[in-house]
N, C-alpha and C positions, 0 to 999 in steps of 0.2 A: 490506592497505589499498589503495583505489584508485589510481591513478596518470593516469585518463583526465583530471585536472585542470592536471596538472602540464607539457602540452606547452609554454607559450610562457614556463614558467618555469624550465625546467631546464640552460639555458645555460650553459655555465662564468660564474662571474661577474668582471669585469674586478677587476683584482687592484692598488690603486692602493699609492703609494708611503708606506709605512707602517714605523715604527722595529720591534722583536725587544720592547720594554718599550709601547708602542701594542698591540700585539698580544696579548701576556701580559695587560695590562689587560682587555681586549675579550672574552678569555677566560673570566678570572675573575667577569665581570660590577662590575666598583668599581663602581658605582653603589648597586648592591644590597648588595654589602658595607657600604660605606661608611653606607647608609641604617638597615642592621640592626645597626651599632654603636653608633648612638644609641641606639637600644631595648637592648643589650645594659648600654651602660655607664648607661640609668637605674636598670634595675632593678638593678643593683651598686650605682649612686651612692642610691636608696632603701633599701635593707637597709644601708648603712651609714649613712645617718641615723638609723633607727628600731633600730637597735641599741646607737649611742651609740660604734659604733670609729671610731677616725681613718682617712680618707683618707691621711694625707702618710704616717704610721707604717705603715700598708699598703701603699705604691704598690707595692712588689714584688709584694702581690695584681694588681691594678690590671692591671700589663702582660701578668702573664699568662695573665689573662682575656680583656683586650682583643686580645692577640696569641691566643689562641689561637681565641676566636669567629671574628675574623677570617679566619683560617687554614682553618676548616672550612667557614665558609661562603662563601671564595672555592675551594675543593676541590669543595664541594657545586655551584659552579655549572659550575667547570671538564666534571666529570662529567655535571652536565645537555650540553654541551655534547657532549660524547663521545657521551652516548644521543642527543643529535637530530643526529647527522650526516646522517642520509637527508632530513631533514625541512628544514634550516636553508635551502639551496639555493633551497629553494620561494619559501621566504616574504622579503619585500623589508626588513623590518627586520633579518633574523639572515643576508641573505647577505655579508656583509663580515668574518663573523669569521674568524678564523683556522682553524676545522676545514673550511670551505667554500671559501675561496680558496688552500689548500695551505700556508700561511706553516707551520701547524705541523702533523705528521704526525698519525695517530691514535693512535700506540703513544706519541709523546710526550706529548700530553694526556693519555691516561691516566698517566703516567707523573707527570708533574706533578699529577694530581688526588689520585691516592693521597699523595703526599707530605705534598700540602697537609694532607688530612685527618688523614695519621699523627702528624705532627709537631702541627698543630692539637689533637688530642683527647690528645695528653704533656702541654702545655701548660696545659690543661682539668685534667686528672687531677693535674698539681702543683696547680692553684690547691685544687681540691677534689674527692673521687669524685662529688660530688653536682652538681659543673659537670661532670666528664666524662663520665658516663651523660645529663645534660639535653643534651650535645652530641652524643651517639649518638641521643638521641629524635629530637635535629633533623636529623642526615644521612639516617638511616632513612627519617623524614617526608617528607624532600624525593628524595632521588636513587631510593628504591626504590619509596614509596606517589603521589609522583605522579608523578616523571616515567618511570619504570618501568612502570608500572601505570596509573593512573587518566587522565595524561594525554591519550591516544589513544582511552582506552575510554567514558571517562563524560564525562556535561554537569554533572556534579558534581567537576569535577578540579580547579578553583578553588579547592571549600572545603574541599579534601583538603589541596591544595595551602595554604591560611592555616593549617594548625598547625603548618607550619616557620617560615613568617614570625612565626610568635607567640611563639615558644622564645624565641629570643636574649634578651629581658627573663628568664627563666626561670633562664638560663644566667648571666645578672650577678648576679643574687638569688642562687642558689645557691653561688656561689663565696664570699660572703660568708657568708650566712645559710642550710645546708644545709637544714634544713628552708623549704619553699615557704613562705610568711606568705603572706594573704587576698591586700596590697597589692601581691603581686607576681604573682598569677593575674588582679589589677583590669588589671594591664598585659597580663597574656596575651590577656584577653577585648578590651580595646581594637584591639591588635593581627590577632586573630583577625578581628573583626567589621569592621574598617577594610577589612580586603584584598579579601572578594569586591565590593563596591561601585567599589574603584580598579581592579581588573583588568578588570570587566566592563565599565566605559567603555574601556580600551585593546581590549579584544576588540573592541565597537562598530566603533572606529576601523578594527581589522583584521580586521574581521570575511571577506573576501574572500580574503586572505593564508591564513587560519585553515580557510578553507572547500577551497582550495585544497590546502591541507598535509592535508585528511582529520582536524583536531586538530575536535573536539566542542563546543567551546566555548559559555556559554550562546548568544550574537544568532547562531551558524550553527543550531543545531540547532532554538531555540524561538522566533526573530527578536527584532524590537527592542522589540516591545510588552511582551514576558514580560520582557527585559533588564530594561527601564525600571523597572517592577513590582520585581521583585526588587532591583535598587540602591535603590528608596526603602524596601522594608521591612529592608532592611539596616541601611540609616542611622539608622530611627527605632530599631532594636536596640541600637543606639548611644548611644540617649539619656540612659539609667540611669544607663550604667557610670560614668562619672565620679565618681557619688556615692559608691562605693565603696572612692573617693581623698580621705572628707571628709575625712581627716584633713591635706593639704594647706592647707585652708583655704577661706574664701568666694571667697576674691578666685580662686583655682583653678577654683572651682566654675561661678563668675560667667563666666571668659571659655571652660572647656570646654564649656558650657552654649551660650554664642553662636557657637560654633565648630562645634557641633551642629545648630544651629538655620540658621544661614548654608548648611551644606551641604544639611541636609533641603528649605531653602525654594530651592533648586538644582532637588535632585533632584524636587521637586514642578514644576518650570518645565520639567521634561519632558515633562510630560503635554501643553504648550500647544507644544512649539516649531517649528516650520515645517521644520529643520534639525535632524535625530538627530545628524550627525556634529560637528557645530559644537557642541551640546552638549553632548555626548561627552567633546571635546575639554577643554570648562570644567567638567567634570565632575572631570576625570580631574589637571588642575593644581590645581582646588580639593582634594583629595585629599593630592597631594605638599606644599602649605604646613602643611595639616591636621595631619599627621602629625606634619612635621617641629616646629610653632609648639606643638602637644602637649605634646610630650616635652620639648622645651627646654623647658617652662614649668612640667613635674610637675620638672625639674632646680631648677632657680630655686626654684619653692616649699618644697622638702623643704627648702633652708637654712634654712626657717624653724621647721621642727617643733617 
């Protein structure tokens, strides 16, 4: 990979005063954890509505599912961390973590990343073989097909990269109910189809940082008009799925429908806007309410099956 981009980036970066638990956080990625345990514990908190088992009489299911998604999918980013040490330095959002500014060695992240995992998919494997193999799909997915692989090489590393982000529903469905049901693939496909449209406004954003690091991403490689293009056929992809959830109800139907429609008539305000990166920007927070106002609401409805 080139390097002729990387001169006025490659500085040591200033190393600010950060706690040992700051740092292990920043590692793990919480954000992304924390985001894909919502999607973990719906489709757990769906199979066991549409199966008719208790919640409370299960919670020892419960933890150690949620403990164990957890676990792999802060192991999973641990380890993304470890593969982009050459790369993190470059770009201005990932130079603060801790494999970049020294706080933690490289033999101890990996050290910790395997842990994460090992311990994580015990976890997975007590709840059920059928959560612990859907937990190996998603490590596989994520540490080996993209950021191993795809993400360096292809402008398609994005959508390689959305079928680990779509597991963790996959992974709560199954700990319950081992065979997959339609309504827990309805969550896979939401999740799948949600991500290349929210990542490709943060690419926008960094598209420079990106271009810089030599990462392929779509607005380096095909600019912002193809971006644009492809976020809005993304989103109208998007428009079906929800039906697929009738059996939540109208009123589900009603506001995933406006939830849909709100974002598409966004991503159509692309085509007119003066400023890409400003709508990028509203692109890419319309996204994170989306997801989140989603899920809590497929939670909320299934009370009522």
């Amino acid at each position: 990979m080139s390097n002729s981009t990387t001169l006025a980036t490659t500085s040591e970066p200033t190393v600010e005063s950060t706690t040992w638990m700051q740092d292990f956080l920043a590692l793990i990625k919480i954000g992304i954890v924390n985001s894909n345990l919502i999607t973990a514990f719906t489709g757990m908190w769906l199979a066991f509505q549409l199966t008719g088992r208790s919640f409370i009489q299960e919670f020892d299911l419960v933890l150690l599912t949620i403990g164990g998604s957890a676990l792999i999918i802060a192991g999973s980013a641990a380890m993304n961390n470890w593969i982009d040490q050459d790369i993190d330095p470059i770009m201005k959002r990932t130079r603060k973590r801790p494999t970049v500014t020294g706080r933690f060695s490289s033999s101890l992240v990996l050290t910790i990343a395997l842990t994460l995992l090992v311990v994580g998919e015990i976890l997975l494997f007590m709840a059920s073989t059928s959560a612990g193999v859907w937990g190996l799909a998603g490590i596989i997915s994520y540490v080996v097909l993209y950021s191993m692989w795809s993400k360096r090489k292809h402008v398609s590393n994005t959508v390689v990269g959305s079928i680990s982000g779509a597991i963790p529903p996959l992974i709560g469905w199954a700990a319950i109910e081992p065979v997959i049901g339609w309504e827990a693939w309805a969550l896979f496909l939401i999740m799948f189809i949600w991500q290349p449209p929210h990542f490709y406004a943060l690419a926008m954003k960094r598209t420079e940082e990106y271009r810089a690091a030599d990462i392929p991403m779509l607005p380096v490689v095909k600019g912002f008009k193809r971006t644009k293009r492809s976020i809005l056929i993304w989103v109208l992809a998007l428009l079906p799925v929800p039906f697929l959830l009738s059996s939540l109800g109208t009123g589900f139907l009603i506001l995933a429908t406006a939830l849909n429609l709100g974002w598409l008539w966004l991503a159509l305000k692309g085509y007119r806007t003066q400023d890409d990166l400003k709508w990028a920007t509203k692109m890419f927070v319309y996204s994170l309410n989306y997801m989140t106002i989603l899920f809590v609401s497929i939670v909320i409805f299934a009370i009522f099956i």
